[in-house]
Gaussian input, Z-matrix of N, CA and C with variables (Angstrom, degrees):
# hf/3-21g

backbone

0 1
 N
 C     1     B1
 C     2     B2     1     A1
 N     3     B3     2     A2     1     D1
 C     4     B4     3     A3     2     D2
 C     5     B5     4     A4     3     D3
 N     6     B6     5     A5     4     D4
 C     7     B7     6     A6     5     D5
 C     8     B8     7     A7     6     D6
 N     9     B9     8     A8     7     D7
 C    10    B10     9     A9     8     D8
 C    11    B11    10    A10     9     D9
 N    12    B12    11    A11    10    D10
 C    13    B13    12    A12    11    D11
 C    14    B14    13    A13    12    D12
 N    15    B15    14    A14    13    D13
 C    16    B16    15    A15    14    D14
 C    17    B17    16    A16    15    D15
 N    18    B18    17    A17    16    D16
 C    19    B19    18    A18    17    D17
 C    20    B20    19    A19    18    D18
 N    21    B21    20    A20    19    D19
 C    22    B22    21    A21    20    D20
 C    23    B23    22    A22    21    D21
 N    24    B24    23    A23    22    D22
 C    25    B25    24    A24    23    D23
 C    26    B26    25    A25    24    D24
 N    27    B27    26    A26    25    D25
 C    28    B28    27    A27    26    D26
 C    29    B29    28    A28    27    D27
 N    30    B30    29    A29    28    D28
 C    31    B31    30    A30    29    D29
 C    32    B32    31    A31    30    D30
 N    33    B33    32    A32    31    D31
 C    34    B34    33    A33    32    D32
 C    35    B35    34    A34    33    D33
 N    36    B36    35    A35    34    D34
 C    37    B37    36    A36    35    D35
 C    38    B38    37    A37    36    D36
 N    39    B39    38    A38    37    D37
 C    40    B40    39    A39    38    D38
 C    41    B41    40    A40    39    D39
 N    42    B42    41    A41    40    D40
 C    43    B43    42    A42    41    D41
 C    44    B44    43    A43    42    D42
 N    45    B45    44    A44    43    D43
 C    46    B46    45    A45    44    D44
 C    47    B47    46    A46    45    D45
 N    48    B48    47    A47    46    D46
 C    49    B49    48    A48    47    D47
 C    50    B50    49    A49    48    D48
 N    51    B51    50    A50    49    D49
 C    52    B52    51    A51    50    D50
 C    53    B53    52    A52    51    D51
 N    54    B54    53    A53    52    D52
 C    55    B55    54    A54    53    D53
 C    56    B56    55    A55    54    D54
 N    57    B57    56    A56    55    D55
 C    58    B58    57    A57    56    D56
 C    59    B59    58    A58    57    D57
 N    60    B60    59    A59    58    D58
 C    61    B61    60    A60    59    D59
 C    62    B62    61    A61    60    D60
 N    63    B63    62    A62    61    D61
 C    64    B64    63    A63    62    D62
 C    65    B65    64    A64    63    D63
 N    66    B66    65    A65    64    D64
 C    67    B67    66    A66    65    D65
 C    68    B68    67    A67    66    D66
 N    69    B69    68    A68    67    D67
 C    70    B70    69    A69    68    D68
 C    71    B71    70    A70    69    D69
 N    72    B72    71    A71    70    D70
 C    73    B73    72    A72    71    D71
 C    74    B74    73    A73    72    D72
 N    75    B75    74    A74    73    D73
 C    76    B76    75    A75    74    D74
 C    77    B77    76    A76    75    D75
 N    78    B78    77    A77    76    D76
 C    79    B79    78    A78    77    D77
 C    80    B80    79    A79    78    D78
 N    81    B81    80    A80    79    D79
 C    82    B82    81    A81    80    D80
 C    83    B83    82    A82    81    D81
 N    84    B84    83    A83    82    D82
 C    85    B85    84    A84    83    D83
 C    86    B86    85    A85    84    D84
 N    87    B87    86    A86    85    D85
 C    88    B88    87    A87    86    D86
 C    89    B89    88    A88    87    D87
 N    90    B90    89    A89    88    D88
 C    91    B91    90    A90    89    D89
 C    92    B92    91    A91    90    D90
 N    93    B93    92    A92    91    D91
 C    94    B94    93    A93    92    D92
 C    95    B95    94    A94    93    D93
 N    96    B96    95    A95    94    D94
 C    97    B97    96    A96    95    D95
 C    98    B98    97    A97    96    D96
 N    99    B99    98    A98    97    D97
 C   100   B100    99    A99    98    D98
 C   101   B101   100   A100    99    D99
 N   102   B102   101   A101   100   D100
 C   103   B103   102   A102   101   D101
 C   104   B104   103   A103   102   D102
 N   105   B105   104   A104   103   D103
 C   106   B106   105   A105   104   D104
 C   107   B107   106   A106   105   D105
 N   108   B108   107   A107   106   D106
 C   109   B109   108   A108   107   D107
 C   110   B110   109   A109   108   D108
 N   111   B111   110   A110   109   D109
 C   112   B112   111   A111   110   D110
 C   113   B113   112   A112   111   D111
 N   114   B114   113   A113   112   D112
 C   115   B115   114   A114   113   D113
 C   116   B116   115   A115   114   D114
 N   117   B117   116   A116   115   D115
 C   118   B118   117   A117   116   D116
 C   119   B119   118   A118   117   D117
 N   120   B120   119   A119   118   D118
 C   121   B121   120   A120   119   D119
 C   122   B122   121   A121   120   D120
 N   123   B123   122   A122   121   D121
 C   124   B124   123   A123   122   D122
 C   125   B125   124   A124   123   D123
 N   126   B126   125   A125   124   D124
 C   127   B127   126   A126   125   D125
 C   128   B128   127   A127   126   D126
 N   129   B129   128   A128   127   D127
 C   130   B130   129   A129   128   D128
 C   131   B131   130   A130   129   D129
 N   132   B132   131   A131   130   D130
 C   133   B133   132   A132   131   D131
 C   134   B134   133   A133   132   D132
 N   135   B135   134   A134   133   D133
 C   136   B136   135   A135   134   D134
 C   137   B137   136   A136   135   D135
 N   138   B138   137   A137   136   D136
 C   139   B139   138   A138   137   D137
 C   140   B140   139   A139   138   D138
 N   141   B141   140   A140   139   D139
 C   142   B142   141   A141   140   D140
 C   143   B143   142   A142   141   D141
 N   144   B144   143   A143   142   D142
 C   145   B145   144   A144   143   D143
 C   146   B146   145   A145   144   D144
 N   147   B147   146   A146   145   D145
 C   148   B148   147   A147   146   D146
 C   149   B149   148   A148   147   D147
 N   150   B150   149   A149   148   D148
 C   151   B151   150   A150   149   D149
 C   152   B152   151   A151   150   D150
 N   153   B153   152   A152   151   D151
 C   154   B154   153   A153   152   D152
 C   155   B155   154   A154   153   D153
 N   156   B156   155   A155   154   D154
 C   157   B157   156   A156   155   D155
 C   158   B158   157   A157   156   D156
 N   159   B159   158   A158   157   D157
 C   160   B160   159   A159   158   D158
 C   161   B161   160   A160   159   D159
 N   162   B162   161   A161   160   D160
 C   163   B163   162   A162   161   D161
 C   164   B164   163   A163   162   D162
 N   165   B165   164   A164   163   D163
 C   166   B166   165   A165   164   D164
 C   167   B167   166   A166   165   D165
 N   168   B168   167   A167   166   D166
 C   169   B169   168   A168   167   D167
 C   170   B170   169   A169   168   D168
 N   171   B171   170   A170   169   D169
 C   172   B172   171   A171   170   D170
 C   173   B173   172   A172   171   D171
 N   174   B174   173   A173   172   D172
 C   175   B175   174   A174   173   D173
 C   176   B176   175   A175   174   D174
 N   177   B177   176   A176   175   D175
 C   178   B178   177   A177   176   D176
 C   179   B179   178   A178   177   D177
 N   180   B180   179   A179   178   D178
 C   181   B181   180   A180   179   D179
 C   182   B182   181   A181   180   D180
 N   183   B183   182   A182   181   D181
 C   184   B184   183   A183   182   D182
 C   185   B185   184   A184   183   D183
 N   186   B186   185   A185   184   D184
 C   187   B187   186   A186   185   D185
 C   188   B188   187   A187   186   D186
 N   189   B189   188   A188   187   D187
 C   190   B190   189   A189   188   D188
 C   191   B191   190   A190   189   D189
 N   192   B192   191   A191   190   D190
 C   193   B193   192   A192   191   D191
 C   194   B194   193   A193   192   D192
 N   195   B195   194   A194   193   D193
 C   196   B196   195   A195   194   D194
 C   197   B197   196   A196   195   D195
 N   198   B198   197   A197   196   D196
 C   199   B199   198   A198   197   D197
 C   200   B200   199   A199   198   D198
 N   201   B201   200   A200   199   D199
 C   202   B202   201   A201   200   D200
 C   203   B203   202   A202   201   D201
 N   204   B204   203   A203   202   D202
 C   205   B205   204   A204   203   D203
 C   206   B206   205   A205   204   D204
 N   207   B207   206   A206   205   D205
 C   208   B208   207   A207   206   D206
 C   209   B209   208   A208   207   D207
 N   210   B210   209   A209   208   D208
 C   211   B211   210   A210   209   D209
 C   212   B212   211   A211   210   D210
 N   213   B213   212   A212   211   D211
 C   214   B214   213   A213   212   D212
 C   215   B215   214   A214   213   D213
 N   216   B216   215   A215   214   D214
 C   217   B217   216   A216   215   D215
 C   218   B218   217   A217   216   D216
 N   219   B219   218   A218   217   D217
 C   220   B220   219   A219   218   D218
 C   221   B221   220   A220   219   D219
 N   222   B222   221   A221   220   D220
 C   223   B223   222   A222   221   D221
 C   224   B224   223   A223   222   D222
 N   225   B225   224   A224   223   D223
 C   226   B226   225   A225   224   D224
 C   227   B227   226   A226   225   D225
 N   228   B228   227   A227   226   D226
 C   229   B229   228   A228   227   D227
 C   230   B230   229   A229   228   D228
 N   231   B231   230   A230   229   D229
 C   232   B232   231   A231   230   D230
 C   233   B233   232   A232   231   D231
 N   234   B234   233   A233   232   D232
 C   235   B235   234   A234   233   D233
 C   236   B236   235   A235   234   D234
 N   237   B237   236   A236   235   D235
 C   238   B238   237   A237   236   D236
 C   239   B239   238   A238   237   D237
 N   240   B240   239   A239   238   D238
 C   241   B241   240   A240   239   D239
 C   242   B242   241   A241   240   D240
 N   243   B243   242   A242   241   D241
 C   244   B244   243   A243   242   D242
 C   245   B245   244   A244   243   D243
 N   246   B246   245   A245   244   D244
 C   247   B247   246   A246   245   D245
 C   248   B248   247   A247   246   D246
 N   249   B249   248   A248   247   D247
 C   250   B250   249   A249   248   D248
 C   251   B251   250   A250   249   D249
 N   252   B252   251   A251   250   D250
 C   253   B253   252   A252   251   D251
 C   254   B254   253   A253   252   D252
 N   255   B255   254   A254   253   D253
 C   256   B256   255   A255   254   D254
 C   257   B257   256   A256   255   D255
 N   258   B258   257   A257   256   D256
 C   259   B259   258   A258   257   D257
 C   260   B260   259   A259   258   D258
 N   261   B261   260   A260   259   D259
 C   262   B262   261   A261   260   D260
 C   263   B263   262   A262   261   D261
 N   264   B264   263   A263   262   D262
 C   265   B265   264   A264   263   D263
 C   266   B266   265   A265   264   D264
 N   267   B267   266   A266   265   D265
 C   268   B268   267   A267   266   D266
 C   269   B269   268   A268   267   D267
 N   270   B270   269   A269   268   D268
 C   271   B271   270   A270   269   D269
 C   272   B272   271   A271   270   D270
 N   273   B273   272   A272   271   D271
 C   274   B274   273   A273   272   D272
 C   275   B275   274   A274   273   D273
 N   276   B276   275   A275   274   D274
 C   277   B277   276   A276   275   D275
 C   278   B278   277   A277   276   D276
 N   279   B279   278   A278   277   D277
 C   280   B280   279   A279   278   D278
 C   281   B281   280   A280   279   D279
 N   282   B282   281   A281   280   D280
 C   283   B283   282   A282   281   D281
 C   284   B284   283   A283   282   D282
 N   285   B285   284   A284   283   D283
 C   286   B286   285   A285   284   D284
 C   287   B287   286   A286   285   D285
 N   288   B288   287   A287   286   D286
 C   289   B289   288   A288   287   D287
 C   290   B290   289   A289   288   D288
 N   291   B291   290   A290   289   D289
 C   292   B292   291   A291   290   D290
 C   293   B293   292   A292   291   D291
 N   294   B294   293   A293   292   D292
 C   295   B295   294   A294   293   D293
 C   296   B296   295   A295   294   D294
 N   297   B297   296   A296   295   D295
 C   298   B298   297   A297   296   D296
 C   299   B299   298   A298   297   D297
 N   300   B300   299   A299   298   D298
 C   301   B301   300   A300   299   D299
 C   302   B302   301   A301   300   D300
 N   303   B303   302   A302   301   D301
 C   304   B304   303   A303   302   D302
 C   305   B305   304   A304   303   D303
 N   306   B306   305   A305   304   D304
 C   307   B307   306   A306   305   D305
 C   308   B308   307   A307   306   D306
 N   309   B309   308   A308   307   D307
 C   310   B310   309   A309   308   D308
 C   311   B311   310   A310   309   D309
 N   312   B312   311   A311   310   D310
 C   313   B313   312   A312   311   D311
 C   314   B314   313   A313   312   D312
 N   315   B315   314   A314   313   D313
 C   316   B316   315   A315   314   D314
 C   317   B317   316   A316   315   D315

   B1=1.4397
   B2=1.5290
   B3=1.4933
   B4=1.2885
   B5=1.9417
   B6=1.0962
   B7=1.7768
   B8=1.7784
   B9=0.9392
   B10=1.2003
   B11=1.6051
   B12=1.3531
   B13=1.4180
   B14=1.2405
   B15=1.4341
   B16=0.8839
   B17=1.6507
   B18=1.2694
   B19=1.2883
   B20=1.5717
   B21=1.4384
   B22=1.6087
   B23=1.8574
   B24=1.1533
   B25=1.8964
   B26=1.5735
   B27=1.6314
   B28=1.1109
   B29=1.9711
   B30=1.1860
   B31=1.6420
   B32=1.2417
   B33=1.0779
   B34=1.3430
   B35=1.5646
   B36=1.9070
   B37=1.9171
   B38=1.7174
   B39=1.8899
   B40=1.1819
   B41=1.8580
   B42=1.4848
   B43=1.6027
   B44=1.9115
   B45=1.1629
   B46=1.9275
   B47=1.8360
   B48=0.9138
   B49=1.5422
   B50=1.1767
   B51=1.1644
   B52=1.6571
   B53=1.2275
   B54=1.5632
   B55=0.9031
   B56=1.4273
   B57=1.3483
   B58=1.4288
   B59=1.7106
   B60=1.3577
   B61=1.2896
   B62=1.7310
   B63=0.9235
   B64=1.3490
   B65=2.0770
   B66=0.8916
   B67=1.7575
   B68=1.6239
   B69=0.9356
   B70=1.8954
   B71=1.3624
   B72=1.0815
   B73=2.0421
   B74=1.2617
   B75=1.0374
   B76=1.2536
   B77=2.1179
   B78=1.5421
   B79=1.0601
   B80=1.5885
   B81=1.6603
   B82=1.4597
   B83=1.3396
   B84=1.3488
   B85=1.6943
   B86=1.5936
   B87=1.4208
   B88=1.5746
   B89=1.1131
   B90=1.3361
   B91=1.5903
   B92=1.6464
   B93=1.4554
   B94=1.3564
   B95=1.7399
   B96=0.9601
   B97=1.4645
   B98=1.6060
   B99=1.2298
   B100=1.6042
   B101=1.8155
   B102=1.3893
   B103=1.3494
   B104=1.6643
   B105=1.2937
   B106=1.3590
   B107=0.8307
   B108=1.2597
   B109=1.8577
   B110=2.1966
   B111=1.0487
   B112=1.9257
   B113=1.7037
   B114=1.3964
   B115=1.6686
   B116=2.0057
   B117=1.2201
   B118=1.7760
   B119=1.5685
   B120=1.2381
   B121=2.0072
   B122=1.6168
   B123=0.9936
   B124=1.8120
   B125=1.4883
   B126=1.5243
   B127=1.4550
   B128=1.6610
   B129=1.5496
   B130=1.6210
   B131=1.4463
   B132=1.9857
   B133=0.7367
   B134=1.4571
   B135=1.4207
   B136=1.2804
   B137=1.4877
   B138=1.3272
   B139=1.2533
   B140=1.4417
   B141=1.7173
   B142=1.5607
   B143=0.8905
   B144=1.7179
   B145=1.1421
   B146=1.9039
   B147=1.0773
   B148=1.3843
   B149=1.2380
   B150=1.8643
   B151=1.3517
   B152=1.6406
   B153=1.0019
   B154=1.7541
   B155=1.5625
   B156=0.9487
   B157=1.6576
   B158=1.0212
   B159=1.6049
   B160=1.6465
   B161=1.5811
   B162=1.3285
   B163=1.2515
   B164=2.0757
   B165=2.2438
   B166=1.7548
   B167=1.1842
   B168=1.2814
   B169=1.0673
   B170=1.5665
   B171=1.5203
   B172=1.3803
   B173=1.3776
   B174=1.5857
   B175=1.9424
   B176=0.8941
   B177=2.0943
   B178=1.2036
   B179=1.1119
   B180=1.4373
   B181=1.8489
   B182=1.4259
   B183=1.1345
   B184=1.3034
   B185=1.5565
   B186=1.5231
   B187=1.1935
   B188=1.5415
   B189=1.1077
   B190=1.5603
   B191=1.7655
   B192=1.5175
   B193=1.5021
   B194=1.7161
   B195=1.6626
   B196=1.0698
   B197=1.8844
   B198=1.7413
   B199=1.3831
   B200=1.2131
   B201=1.3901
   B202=1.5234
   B203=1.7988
   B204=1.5326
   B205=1.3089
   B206=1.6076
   B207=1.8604
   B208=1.0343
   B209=1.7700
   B210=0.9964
   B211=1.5545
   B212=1.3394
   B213=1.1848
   B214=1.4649
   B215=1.3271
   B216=1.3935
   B217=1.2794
   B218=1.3168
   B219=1.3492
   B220=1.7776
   B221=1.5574
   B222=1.8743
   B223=1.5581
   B224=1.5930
   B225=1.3059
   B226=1.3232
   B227=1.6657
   B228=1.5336
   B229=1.3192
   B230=1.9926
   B231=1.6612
   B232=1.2415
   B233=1.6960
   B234=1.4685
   B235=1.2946
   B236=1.5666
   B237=1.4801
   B238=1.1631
   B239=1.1172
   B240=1.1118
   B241=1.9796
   B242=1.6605
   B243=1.0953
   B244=1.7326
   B245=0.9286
   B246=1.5134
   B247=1.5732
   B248=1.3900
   B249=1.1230
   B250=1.5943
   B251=1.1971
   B252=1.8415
   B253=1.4881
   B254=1.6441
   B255=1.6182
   B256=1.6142
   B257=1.1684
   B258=1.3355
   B259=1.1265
   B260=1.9516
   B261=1.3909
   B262=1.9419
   B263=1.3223
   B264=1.4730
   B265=1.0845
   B266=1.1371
   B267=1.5132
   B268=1.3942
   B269=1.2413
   B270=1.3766
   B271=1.7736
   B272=1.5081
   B273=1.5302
   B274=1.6116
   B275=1.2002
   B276=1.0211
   B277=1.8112
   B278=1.0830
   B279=1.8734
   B280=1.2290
   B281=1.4320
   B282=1.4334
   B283=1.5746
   B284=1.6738
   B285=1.4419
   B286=1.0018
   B287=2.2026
   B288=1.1569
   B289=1.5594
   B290=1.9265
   B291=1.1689
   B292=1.6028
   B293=1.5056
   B294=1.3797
   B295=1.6461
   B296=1.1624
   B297=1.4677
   B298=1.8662
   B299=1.5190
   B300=1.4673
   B301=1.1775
   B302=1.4185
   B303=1.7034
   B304=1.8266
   B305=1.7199
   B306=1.5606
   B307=1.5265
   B308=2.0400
   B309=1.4229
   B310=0.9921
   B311=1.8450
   B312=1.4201
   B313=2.1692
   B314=1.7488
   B315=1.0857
   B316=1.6707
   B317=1.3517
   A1=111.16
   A2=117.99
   A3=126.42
   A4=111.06
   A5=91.95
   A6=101.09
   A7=90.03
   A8=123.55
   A9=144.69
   A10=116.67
   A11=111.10
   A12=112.57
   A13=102.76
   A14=134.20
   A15=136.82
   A16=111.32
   A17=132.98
   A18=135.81
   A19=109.05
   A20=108.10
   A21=106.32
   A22=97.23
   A23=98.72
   A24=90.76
   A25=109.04
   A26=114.79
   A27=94.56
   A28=113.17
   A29=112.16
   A30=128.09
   A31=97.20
   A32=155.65
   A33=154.60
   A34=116.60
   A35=88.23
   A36=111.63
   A37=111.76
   A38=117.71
   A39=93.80
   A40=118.64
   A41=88.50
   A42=96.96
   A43=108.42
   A44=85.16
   A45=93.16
   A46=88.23
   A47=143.88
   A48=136.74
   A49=111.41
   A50=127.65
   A51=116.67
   A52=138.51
   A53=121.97
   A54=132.44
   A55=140.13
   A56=106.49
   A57=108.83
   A58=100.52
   A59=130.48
   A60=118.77
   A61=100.20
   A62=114.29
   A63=140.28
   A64=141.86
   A65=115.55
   A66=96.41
   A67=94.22
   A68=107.02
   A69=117.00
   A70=107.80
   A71=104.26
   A72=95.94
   A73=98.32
   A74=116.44
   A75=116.29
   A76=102.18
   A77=124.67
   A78=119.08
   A79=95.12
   A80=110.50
   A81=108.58
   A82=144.88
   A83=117.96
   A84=88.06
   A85=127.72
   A86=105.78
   A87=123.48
   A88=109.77
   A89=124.72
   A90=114.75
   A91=117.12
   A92=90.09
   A93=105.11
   A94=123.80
   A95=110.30
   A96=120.79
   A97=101.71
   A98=122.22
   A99=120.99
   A100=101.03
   A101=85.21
   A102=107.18
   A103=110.25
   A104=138.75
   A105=130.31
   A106=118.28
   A107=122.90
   A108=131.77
   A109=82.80
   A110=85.03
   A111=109.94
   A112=95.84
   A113=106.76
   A114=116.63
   A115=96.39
   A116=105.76
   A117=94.78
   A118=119.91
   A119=104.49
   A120=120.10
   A121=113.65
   A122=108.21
   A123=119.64
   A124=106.30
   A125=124.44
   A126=132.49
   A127=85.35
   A128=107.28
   A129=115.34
   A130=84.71
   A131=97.87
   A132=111.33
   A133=133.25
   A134=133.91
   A135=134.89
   A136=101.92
   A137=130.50
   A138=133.63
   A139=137.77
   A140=105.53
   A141=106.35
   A142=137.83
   A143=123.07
   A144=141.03
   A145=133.41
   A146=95.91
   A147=118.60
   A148=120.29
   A149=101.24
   A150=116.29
   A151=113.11
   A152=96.02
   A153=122.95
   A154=116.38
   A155=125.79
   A156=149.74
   A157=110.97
   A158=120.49
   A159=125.87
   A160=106.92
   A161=102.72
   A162=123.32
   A163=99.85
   A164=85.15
   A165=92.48
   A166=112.37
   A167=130.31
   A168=130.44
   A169=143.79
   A170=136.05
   A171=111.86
   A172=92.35
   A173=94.12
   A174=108.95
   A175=94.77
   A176=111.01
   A177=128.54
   A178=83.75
   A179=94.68
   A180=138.09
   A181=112.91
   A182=136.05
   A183=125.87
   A184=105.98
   A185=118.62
   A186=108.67
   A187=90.02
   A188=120.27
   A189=103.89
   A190=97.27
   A191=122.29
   A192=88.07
   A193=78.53
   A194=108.73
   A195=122.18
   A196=108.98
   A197=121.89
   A198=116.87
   A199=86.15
   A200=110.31
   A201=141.86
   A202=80.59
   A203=103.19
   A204=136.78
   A205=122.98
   A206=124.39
   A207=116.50
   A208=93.58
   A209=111.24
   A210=105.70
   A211=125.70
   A212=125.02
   A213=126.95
   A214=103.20
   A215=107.16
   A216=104.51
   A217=114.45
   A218=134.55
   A219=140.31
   A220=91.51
   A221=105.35
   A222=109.64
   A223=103.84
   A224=112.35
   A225=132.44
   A226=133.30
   A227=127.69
   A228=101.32
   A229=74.73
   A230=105.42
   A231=121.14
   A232=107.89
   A233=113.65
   A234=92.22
   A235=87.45
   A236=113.61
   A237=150.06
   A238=125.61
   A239=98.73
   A240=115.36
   A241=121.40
   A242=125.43
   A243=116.94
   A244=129.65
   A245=120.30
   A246=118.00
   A247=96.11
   A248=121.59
   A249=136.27
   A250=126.33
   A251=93.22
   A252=111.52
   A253=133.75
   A254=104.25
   A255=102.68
   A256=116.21
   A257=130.11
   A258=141.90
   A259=115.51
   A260=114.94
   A261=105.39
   A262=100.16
   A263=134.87
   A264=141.91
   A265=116.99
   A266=146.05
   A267=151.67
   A268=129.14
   A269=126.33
   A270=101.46
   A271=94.65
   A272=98.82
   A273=127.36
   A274=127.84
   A275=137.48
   A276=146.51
   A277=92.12
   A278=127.95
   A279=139.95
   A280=103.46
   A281=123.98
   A282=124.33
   A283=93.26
   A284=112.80
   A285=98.03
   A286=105.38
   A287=122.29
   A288=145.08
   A289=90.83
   A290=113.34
   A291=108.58
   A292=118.25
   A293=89.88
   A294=113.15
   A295=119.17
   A296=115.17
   A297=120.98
   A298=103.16
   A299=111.27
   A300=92.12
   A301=101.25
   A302=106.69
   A303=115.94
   A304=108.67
   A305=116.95
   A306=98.83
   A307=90.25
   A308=95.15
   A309=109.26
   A310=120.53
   A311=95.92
   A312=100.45
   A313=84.30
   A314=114.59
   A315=115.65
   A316=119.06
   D1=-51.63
   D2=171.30
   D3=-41.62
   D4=-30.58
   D5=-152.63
   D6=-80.73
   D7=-64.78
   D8=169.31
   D9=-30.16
   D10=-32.42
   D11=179.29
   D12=-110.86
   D13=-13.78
   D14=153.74
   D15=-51.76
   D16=-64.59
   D17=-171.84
   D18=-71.46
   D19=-22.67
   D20=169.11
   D21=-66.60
   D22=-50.51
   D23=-167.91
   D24=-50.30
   D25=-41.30
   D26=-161.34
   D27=-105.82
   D28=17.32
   D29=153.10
   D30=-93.87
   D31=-28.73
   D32=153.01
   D33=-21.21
   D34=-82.86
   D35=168.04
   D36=-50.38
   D37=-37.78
   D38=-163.65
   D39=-85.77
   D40=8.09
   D41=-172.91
   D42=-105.55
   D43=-12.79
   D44=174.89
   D45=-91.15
   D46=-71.49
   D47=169.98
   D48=-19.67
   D49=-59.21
   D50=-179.98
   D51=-36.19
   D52=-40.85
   D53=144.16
   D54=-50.56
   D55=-7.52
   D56=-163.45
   D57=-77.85
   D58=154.53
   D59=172.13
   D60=-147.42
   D61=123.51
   D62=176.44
   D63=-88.31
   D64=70.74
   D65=-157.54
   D66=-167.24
   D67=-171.29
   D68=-175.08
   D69=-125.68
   D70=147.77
   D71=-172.27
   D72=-132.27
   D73=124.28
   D74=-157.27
   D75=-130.53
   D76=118.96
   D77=-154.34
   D78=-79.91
   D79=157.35
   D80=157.43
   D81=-44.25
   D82=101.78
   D83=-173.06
   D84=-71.68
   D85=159.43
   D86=-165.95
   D87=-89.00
   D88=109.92
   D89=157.36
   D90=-125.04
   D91=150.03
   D92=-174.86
   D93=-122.87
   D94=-172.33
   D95=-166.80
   D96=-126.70
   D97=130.71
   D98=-171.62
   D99=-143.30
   D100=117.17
   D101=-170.83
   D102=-86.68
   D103=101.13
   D104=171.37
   D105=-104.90
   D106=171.45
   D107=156.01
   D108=112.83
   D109=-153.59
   D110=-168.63
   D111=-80.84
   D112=85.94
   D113=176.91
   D114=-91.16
   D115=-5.01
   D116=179.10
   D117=-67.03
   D118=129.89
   D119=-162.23
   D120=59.18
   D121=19.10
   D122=-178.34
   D123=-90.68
   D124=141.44
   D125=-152.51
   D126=-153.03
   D127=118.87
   D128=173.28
   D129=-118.20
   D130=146.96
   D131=132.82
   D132=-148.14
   D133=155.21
   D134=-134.39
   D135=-124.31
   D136=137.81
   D137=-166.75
   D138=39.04
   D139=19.52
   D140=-153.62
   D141=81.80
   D142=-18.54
   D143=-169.72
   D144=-118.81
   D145=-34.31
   D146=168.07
   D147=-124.88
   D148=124.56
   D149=-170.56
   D150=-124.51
   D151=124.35
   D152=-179.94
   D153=-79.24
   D154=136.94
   D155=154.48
   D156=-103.88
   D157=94.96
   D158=-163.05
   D159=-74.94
   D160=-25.04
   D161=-155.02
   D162=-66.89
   D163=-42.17
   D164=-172.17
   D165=-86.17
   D166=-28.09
   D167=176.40
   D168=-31.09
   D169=164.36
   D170=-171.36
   D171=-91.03
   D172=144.94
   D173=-177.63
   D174=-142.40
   D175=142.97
   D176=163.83
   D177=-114.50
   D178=173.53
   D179=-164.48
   D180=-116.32
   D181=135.31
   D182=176.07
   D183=-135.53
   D184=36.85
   D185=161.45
   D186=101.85
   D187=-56.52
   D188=-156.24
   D189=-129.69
   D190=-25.74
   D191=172.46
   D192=-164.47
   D193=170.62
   D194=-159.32
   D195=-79.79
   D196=167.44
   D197=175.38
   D198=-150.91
   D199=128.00
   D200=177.15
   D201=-100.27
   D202=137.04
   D203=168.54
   D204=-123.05
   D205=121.59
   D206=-169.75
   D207=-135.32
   D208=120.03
   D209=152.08
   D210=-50.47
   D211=166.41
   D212=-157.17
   D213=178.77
   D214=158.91
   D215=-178.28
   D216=-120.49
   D217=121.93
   D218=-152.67
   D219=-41.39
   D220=161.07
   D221=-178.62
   D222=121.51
   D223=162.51
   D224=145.10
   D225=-30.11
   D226=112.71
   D227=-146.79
   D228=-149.06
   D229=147.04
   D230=171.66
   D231=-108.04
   D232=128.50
   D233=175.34
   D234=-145.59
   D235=159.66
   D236=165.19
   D237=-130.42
   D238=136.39
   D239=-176.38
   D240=-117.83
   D241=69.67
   D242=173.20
   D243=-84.93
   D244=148.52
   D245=-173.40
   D246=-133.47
   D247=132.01
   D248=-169.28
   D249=24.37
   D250=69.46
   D251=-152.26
   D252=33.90
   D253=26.56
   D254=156.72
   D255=-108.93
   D256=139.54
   D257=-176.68
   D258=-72.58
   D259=105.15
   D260=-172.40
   D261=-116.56
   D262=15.55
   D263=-163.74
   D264=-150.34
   D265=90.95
   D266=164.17
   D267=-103.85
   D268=73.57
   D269=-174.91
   D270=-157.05
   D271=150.29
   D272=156.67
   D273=-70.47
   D274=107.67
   D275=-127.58
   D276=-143.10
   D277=137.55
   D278=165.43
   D279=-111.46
   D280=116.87
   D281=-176.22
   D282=-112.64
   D283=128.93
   D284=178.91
   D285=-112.70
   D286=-170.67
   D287=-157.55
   D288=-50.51
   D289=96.96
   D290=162.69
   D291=71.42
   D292=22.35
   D293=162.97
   D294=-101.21
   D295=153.28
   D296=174.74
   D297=-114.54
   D298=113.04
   D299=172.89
   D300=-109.00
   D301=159.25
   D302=-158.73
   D303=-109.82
   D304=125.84
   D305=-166.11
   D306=-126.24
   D307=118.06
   D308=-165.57
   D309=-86.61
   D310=107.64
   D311=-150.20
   D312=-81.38
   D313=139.65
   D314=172.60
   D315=-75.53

């Protein structure tokens, strides 16, 4: 009888354990690309592949001039910036894990 409730207790414990889950979850970090200076009629685009309307984009204000914000994904990054089909923006950009890096359009 002893033995028996004994093995009930412990198929009991090993099936309430199973469920148990243990660990830290920790979210991806976000990084982005922040466009300042005079983004009006300005068109980025980034790796060849993704193309921006600086103009539509979501922009905050900081008092004195506008910041276009783009998510991105950490890494090596090509971007270009033209404004009425001139090019004021050329460069190879390393953004790294939950960083903003800031690309300043003249």
């Amino acid at each position: 009888m002893a033995r028996n409730l004994i093995l009930s207790g412990l198929l009991l414990l090993s099936i309430v354990s199973c469920g148990h889950y243990e660990g830290v979850v920790q979210p991806t970090p976000k990084s982005y690309l922040a466009f300042i200076g005079n983004t009006r009629d300005s068109v980025a685009v980034i790796d060849d592949v993704i193309t921006l309307n600086l103009d539509k984009e979501l922009q905050e204000t900081d008092g004195r001039e506008k910041t276009v914000l783009f998510q991105i994904a950490p890494g090596k990054h090509k971007v270009i910036v033209t404004r009425m089909g001139r090019e004021v923006v050329n460069r190879v950009i390393i953004v790294a894990d939950g960083a903003t890096k800031e690309i300043q359009v003249p």
